[in-house]
N, C-alpha and C positions, 0 to 999 in steps of 0.2 A: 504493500500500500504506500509506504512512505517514498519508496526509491519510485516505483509509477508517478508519483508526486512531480518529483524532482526531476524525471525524467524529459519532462514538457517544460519547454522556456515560456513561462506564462507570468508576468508582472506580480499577480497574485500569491503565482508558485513561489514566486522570492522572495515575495515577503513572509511566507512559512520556514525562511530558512531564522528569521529570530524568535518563533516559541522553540522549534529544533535546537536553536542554542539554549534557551531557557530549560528545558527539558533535560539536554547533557550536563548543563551548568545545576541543575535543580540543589546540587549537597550544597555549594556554596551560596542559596541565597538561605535556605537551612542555617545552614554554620558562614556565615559571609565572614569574608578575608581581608584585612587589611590590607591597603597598598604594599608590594614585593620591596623587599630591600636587594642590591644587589652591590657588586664590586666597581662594576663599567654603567652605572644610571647618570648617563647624561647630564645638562644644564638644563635642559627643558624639561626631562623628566625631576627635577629637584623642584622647577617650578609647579610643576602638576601636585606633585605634595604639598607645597604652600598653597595653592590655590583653592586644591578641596576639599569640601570638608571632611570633616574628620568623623565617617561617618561609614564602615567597613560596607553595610551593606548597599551603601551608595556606590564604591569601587565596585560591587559583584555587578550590580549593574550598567556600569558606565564598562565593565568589561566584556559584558555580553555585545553591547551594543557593538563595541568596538569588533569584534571577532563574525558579528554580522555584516556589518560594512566590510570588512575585510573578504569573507565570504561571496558577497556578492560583486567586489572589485577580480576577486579570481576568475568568476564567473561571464564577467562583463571580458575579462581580458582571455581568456579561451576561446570564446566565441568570437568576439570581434577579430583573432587574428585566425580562425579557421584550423583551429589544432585538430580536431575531430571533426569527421563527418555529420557525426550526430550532435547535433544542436542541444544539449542539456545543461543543469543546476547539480548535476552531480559532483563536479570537481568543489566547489562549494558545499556541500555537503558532509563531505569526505573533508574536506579543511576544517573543519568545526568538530567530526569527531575524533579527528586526531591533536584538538589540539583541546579538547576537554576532556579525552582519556582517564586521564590525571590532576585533583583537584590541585595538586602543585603547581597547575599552570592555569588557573581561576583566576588567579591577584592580578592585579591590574600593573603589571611589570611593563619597565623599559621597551621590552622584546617586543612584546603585545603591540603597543604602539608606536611604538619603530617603524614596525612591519608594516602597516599601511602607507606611511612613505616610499618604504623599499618597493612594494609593490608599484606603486606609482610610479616610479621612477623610472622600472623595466617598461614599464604600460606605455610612459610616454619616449622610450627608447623605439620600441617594438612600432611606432608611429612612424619611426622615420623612413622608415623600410621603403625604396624608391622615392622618397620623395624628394624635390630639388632645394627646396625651400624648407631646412627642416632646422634651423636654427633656433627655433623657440623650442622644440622637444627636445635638444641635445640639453639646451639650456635647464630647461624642466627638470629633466632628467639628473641631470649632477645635483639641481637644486634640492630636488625633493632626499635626493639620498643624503647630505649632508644634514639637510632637518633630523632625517632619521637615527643619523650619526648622534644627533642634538641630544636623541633619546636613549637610544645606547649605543655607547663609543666603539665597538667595535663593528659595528655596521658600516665603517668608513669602509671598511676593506674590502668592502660588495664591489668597490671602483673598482679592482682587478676585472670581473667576470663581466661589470660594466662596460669596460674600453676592450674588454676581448671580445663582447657581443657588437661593439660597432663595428667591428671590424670584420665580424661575421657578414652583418647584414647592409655594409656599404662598403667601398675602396676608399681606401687610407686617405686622408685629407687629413695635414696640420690641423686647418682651421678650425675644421669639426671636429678637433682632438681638444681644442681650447676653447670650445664653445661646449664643450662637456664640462669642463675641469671651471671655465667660468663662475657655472651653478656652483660645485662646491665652494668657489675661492669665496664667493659673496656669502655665505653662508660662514665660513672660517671668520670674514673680516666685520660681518656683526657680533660674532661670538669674543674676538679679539676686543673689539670696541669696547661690549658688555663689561669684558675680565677689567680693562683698564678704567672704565666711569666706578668699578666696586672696588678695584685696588684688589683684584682677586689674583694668583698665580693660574698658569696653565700648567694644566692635568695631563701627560699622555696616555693613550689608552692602555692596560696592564695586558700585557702578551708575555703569557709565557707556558710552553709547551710542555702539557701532561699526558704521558703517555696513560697513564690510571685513571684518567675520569671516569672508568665506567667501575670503579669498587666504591662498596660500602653502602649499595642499594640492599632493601628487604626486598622479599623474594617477587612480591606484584609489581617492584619496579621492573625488575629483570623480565617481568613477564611482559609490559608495556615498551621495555625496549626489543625485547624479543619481537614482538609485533611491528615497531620499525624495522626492525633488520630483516624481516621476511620480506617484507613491502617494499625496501631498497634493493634485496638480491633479486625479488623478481622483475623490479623495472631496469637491473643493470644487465640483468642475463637476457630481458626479452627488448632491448633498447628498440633493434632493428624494425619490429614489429610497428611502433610509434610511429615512425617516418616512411614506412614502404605505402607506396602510392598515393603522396600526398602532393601537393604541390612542394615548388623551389621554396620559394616565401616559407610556406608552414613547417617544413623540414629545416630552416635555418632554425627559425624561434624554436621547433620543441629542440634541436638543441641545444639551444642557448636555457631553456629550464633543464635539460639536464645536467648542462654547466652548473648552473646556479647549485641544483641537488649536491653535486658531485663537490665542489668548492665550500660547501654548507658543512658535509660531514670533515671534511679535512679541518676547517675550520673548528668547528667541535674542540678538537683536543687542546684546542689557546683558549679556553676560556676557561671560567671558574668553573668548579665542581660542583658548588653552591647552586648555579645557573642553569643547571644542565636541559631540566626541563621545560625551561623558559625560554631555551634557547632551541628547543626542537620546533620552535614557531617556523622560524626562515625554513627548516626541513622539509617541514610540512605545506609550506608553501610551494615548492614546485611538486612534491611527494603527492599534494590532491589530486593532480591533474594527471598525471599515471594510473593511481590508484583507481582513479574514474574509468580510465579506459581500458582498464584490466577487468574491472566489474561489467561493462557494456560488453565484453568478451561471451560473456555467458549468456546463452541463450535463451536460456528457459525462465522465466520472471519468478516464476517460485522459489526457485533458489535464490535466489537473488536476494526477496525480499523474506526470508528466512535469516538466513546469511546476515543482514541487516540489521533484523528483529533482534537476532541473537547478540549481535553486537554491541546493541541498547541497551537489553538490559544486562549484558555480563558488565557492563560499565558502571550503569546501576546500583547494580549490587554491590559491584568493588566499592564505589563511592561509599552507602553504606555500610555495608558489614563490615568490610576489611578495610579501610584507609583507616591508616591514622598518620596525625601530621605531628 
């Protein structure tokens, strides 16, 4: 029932993608979570702390909302560049329940809203694709990532998979190399301005390479990351499948998300340990859009929405019976 839902790109249908979230998120407006503390929380995100109130189960919901919009930015950007044939709200979907698995990633973190930049970013990169006149999206595009930077500091480093995706999807131009890097520099030279009107020092981002981050989970974490590692070895082993008979255009960008995927897990092992699940956001964001189209593989709808069903509530459950934080 649910997946037939989401199947149809229908306005209406999208907006059932925020009780969906309500629903996954249900333990945290239950037990609502204070704003995430983290190691790499941005200047914007310190502002979002002084700004709101101090009101936990105000974050549950200002994080739903956030995780919706995000959802339907996935959604928006699948379809407008033609990754699958089948026109669906799945990859949104599928974004939402990998990214409320775990009420560890409820709190209204840096990552959280981060990621709606970052997303933005590729969305208005993914724009320029033939176009002659594409100077405001290059623009956009470093802009919005640098914001995101704003939220959590190591989201700068998306600009690698950033300027390797332009290069994908146009022939090398200085110009359009400095018309990327522009958006960030303006974005750096408010933040600079900010430090100096407070008399504040600048921060580097903390990078440093753990080969352990995955010790010292109880056993349902391992189970949750077991679940990403199945969903990552099958979209690395069946890559080819994604791009055979699609167009030029749609075979560049879905690699450029598998970039993203691929640059995301490497990534992983620089950050804190602390973060870990907050930081499966940016994963899960190219991760939806696979994981959608490994499910439209299946033919038969029953499975499907068993498959589903079962997904919900084993979630469910975990959330109640077995988390504990």
């Amino acid at each position: 029932m649910i997946v037939s839902i989401f199947k149809k790109n229908l306005f209406f249908n999208s907006l059932l993608l925020l009780p969906f979230a309500v629903i996954l998120r249900l333990y945290s407006l239950v037990h609502p979570t204070s704003l995430g503390t983290t190691m790499n929380g941005g200047v914007l995100y310190d502002l979002v702390l002084r700004l709101l109130p101090e009101s936990p189960i105000f974050h549950t919901l200002v994080g739903i909302f956030i995780v919706f919009f995000e959802a339907v930015l996935i959604n928006r950007l699948v379809i407008k560049n033609r990754f699958s044939r089948d026109i669906t709200l799945l990859p949104g979907m599928f974004f939402i329940i990998l990214v409320s698995i775990s009420p560890s990633m409820h709190s209204l973190s840096p990552h959280m809203i981060g990621l709606f930049f970052v997303i933005l970013s590729f969305a208005n990169l993914f724009t320029t694709y033939k176009k002659y006149q594409s100077e405001r999206f290059l623009f956009n595009a470093g802009f919005y990532l640098g914001i995101a930077a704003l939220f959590y500091t190591n989201y700068i480093f998306l600009f690698i998979p950033l300027f390797f995706s332009l290069l994908s999807i146009k022939a090398f131009k200085t110009r359009e190399f400095f018309q990327l890097l522009s958006g960030i520099l303006l974005v750096v030279y408010f933040y600079a301005f900010g430090l100096y009107w407070y008399n504040e020092a600048f921060v580097l981002p903390t990078i440093k390479f753990n080969l352990y981050i995955l010790k010292g989970f109880d056993l349902f974490s391992y189970l949750i990351i077991g679940i990403y590692l199945i969903l990552i070895l099958n979209t690395l082993i069946t890559h080819r499948k994604f791009v055979i008979k699609k167009s030029i255009q749609s075979q560049k960008k879905i690699n450029i998300i598998f970039g993203i995927l691929i640059f995301s897990i490497a990534l992983l092992f620089f950050n804190n340990p602390d973060d870990f699940f907050n930081y499966l956001y940016l994963v899960a964001f190219s991760l939806s859009f696979f994981t959608a189209t490994i499910f439209l593989r299946i033919k038969n709808n029953l499975i499907i929405e068993i498959v589903n069903a079962l997904m919900i509530f084993a979630i469910l459950i975990y959330h109640f019976q077995f988390y504990h934080s």
